[in-house]
C-alpha positions as CSV (number, residue, x, y, z in Angstrom):
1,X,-25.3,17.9,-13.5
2,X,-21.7,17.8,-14.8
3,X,-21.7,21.7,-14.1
4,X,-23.0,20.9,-10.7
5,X,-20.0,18.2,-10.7
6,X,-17.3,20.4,-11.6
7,X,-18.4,23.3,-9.0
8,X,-18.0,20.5,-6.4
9,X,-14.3,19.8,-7.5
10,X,-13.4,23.1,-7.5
11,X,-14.6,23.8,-4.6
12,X,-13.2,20.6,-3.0
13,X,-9.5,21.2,-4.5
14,X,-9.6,24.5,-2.6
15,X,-10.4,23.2,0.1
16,X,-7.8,20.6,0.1
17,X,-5.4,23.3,-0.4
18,X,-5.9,24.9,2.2
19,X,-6.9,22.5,5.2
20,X,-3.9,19.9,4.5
21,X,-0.7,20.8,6.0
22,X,0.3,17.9,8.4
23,X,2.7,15.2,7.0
24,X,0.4,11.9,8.0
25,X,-3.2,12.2,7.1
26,X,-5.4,9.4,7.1
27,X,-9.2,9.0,5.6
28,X,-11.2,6.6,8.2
29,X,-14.3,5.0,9.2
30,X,-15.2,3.6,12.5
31,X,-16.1,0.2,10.1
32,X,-12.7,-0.3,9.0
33,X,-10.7,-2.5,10.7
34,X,-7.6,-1.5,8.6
35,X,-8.1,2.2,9.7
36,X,-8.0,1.2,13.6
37,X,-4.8,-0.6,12.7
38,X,-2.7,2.3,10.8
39,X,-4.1,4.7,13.9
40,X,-2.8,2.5,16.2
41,X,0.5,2.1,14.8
42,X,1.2,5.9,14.4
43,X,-0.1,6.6,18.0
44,X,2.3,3.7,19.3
45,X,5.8,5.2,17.4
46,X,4.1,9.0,18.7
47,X,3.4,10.2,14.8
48,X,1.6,13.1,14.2
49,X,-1.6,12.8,11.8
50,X,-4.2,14.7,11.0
51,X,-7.6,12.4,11.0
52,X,-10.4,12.7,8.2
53,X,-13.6,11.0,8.8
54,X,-15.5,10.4,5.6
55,X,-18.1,8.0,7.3
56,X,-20.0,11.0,8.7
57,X,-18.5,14.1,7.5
58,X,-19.8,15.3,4.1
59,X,-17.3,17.6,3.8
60,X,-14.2,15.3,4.0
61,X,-15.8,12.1,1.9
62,X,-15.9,15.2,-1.0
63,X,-12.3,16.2,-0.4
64,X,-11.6,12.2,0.0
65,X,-13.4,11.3,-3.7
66,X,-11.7,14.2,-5.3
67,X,-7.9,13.4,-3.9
68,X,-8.3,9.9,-5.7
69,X,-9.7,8.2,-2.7
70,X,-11.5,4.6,-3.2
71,X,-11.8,2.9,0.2
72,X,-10.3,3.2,3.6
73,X,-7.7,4.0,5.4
74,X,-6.6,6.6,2.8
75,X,-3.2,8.1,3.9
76,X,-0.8,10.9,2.3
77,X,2.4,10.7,3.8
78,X,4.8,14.0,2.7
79,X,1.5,14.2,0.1
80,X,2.3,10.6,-1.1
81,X,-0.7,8.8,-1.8
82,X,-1.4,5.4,0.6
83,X,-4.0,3.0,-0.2
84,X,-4.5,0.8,2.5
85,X,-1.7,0.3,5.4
86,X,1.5,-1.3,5.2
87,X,4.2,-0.3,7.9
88,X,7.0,-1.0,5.3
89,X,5.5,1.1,2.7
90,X,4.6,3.8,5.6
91,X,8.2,4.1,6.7
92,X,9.6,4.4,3.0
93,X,7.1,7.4,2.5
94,X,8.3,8.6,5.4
95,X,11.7,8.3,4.5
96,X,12.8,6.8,7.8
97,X,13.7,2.9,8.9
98,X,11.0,2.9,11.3
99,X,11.9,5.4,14.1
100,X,9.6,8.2,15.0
C-alpha cells in the first residue's frame, strides 16, 4: 500500500509541476458556499484564475491532497497557499491594495 502511496505522490507532484502556471488557482466544489464567494469576487475585480474541481475530478482531488489541501476553496496565489477566502489576505498575496 505505502508503495502504491508513494507512486501516487510522485506522480501527482509532476503533475503539479507541470499543469500550474497561472497566478490565482482555486480548489472548488459546487457544495461550498465559500468557493462561489472567492469566484465571485475575482470575476468582479476581472482576476485571472485557473479553476480545479476536486468534487468530480479524480485527477485534481490527488493533486489537491498532495499540495496540502484539507477543505475548500483551496487557493495559491503567486504559489502562496490560501485556506479558505479572505479578500484582505487575497490582496496581501497578491501584493496589491485591492485593484486588479
Amino acid at each position: 500500500m505505502k508503495k502504491y502511496i508513494s507512486i501516487i505522490a510522485c506522480l501527482a507532484s509532476s503533475l503539479i509541476s507541470a499543469a500550474h502556471s497561472a497566478e490565482v488557482e482555486i480548489y472548488t466544489a459546487s457544495y461550498c458556499s465559500d468557493c462561489k464567494t472567492a469566484k465571485a469576487y475575482l470575476k468582479a475585480h476581472e482576476i485571472a484564475f485557473d479553476e480545479h474541481d476536486v468534487e468530480n475530478d479524480l485527477e485534481q482531488r490527488m493533486i489537491f491532497y498532495v499540495r496540502g489541501g484539507k477543505g475548500v476553496p483551496l487557493l495559491f496565489v503567486k504559489g502562496q497557499m490560501m485556506h479558505g477566502f479572505d479578500e484582505q489576505q487575497f490582496e496581501s498575496l497578491r501584493g496589491s491594495t485591492g485593484s486588479p
